[in-house]
C-alpha positions as CSV (number, residue, x, y, z in Angstrom):
1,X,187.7,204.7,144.9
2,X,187.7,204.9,141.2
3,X,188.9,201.9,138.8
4,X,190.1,202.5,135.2
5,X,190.7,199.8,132.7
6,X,194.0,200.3,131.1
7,X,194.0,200.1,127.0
8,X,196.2,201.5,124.4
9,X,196.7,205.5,124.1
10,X,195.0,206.1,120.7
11,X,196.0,209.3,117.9
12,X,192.9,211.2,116.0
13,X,192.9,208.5,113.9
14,X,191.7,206.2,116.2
15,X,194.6,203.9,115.6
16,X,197.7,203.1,118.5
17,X,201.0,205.3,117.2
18,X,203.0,203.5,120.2
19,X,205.9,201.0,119.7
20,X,204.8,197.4,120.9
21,X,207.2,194.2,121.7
22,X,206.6,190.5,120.6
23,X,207.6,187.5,121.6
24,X,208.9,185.2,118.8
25,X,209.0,182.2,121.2
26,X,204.9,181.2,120.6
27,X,201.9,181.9,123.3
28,X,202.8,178.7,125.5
29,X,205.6,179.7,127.6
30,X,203.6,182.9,128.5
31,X,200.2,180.9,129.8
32,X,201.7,181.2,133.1
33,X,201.5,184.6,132.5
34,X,197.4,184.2,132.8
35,X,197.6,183.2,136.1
36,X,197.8,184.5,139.4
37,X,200.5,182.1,141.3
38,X,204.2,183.9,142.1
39,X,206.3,183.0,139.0
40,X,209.2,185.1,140.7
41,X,211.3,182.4,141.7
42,X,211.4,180.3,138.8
43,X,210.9,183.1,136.1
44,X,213.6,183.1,133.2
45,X,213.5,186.5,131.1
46,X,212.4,185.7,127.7
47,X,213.5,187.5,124.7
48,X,211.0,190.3,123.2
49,X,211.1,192.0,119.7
50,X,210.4,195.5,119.4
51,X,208.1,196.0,116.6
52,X,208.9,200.0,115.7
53,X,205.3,202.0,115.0
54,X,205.6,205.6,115.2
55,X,206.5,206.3,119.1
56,X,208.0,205.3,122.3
57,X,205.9,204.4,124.9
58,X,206.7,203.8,128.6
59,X,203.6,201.1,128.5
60,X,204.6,198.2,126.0
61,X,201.6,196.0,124.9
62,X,203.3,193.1,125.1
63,X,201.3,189.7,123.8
64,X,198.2,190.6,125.8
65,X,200.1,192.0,129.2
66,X,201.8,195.2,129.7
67,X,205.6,195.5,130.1
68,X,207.1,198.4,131.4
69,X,210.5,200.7,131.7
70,X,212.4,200.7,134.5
71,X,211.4,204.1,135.6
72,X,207.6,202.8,135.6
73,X,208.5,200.1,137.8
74,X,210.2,202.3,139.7
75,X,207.2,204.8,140.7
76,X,204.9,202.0,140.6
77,X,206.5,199.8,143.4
78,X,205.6,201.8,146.5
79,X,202.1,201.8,145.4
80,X,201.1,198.4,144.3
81,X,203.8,196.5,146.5
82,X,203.1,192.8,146.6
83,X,199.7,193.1,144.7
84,X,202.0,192.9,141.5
85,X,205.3,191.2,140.1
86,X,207.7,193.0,137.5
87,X,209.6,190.1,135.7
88,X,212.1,191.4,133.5
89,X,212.1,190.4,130.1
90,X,214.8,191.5,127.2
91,X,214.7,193.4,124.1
92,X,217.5,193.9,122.6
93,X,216.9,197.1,121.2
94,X,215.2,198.3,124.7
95,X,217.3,197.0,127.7
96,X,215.4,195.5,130.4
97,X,211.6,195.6,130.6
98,X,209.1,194.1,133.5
99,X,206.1,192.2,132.8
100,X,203.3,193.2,134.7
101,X,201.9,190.1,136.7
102,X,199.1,190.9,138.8
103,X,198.7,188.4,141.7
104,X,195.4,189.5,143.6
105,X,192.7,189.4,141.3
106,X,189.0,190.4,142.3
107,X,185.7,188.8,141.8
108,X,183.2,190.6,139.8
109,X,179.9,191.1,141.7
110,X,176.3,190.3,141.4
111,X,175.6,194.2,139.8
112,X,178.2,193.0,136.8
113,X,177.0,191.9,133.1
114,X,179.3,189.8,131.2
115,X,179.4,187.9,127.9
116,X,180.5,184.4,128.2
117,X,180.9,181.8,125.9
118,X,178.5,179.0,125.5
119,X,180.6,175.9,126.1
120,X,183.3,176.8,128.4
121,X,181.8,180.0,130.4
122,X,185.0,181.7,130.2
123,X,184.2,185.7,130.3
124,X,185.0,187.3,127.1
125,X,183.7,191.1,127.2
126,X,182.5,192.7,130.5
127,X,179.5,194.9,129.7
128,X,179.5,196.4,133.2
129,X,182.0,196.3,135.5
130,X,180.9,196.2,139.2
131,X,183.0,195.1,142.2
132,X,182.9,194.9,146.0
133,X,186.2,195.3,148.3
134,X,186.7,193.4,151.6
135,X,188.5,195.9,153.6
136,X,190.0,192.7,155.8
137,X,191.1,191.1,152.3
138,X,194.4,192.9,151.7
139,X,195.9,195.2,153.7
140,X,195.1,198.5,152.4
141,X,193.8,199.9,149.0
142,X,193.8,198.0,146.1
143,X,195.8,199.8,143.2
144,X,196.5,197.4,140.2
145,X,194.3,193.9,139.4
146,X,192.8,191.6,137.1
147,X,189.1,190.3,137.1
148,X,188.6,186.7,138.1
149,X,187.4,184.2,135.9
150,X,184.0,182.9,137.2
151,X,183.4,179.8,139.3
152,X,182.4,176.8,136.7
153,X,184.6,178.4,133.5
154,X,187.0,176.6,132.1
155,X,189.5,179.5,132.7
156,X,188.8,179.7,136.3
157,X,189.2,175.9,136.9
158,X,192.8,176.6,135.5
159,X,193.7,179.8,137.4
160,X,193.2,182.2,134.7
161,X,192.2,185.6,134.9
162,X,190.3,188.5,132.4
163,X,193.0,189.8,130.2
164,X,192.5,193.5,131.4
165,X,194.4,195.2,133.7
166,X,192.9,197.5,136.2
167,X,194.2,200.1,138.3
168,X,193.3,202.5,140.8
169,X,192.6,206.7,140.5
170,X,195.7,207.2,142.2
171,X,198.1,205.3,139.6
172,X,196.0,207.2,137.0
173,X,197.5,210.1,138.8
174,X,201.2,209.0,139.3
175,X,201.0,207.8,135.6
176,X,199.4,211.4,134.2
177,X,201.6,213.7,136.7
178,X,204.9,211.5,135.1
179,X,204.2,212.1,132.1
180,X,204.0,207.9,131.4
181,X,203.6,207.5,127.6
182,X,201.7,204.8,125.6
183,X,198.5,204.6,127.8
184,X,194.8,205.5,128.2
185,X,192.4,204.5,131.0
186,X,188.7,204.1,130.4
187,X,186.8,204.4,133.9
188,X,185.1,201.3,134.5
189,X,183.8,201.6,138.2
190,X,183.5,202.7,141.7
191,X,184.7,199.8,144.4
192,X,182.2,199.1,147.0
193,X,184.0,198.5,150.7
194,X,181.7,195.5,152.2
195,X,183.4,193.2,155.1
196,X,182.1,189.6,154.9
197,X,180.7,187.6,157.7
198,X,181.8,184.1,156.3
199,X,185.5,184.1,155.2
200,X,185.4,181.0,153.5
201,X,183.2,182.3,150.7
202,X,184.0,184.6,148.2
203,X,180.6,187.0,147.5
204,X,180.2,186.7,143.6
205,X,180.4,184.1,140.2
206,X,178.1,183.2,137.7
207,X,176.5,179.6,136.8
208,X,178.3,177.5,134.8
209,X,176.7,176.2,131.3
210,X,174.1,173.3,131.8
211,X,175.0,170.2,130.0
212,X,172.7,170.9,127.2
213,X,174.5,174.5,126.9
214,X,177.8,172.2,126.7
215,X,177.0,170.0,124.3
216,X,176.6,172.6,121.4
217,X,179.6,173.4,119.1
218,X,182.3,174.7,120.0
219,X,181.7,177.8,118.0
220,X,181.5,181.8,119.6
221,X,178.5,183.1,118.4
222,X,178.7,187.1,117.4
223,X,178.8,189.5,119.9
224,X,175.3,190.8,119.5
225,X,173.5,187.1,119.6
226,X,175.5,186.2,122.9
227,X,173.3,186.8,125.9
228,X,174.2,189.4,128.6
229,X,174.5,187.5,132.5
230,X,174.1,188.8,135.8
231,X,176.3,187.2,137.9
232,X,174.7,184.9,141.2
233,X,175.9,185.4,144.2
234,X,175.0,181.8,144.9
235,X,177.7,180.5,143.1
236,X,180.8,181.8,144.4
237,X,183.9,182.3,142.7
């Protein structure tokens, strides 16, 4: 099957006409948001501002996660089931929204190149996406995701995931027949199917920095002086 990264529908200007909400409250109440634990039963619907562009999407960018109308959520349910959580947030303006919270994320594996950060390993840009399925993982396709932070990051020692959302060819095709506004999807890969023999590990991850990596400052060097990593299927994430 077919993944798409989804990203911001764009005009011939190359700039995003759609409608986005804020969140006046600051970035920390929404960290949980990064993670992949159930926030369902103790979730409290914050307040979001819309911040008027041009048009009105169905997709809201919404402080680096998507938020969506009821009638999103509505078609999206019977194909993403428990792979996701809508948890409504308020706009005043708007209604009721759901925040998209993905809560099976995937591993990238050993075909993928990633820019990381010196010092902490987090992943911040994915050159290649590439990604292998256990069938016996989840019980049936996988339609909506984020990537994994690698084994030895910072951000995967703290739960976190890749900001990006990705979803399958058949929401591309609920989202395009439905007329769903405020989107575009960039393919990013085919899914390999591959069962595991040892279900205690996880197939892919990349090294973490070596001390001497660590100990430089804590500065991100520009895109095109970072170096490009395979990931090792030796370390597991």
């Amino acid at each position: 099957m077919d993944y798409f990264e989804i990203n911001n529908g764009l005009d011939k200007s190359g700039k995003s006409p759609w409608d986005v909400v804020t969140y006046d409250g600051g970035i920390d109440p929404l960290n949980c948001l990064d993670g992949s634990l159930s926030l369902a039963a103790i979730w409290k619907p914050p307040l979001g501002s819309l911040c008027k562009v041009k048009k009105r999407p169905d997709f809201y960018n919404f402080q680096c996660h998507w938020a969506v109308t009821e009638r999103v959520r509505r078609l999206l349910v019977p194909l993403v089931q428990e792979e996701v959580e809508f948890l409504p947030l308020k706009v005043a303006s708007l209604g009721k929204l759901y925040v998209i919270h993905p809560l099976w994320p995937v591993s990238l594996d050993r075909y993928a190149i990633v820019e990381r950060t010196s010092v902490s390993g987090n992943i911040m840009f994915i050159d290649k996406y590439s990604i292998t399925l256990d069938p016996d993982e989840y019980g049936g396709p996988r339609h909506m995701f984020r990537i994994r932070q690698a084994r030895g990051s910072a951000a995967h020692d703290h739960g976190c995931t890749f900001s990006k959302l990705i979803v399958s060819e058949t929401v591309k095709q609920v989202a395009e027949q439905n007329g769903i506004a405020g989107i575009m999807f960039r393919k990013v890969c085919s899914a390999k199917m591959h069962r595991k023999r040892d279900k205690t590990q996880s197939s892919v991850g990349f090294t973490a920095p070596s001390e001497q990596t660590s100990n430089q400052p804590h500065r991100l060097a520009p895109r095109k002086s970072r170096k490009r990593h395979h990931f090792d299927p030796e370390y597991s994430a």
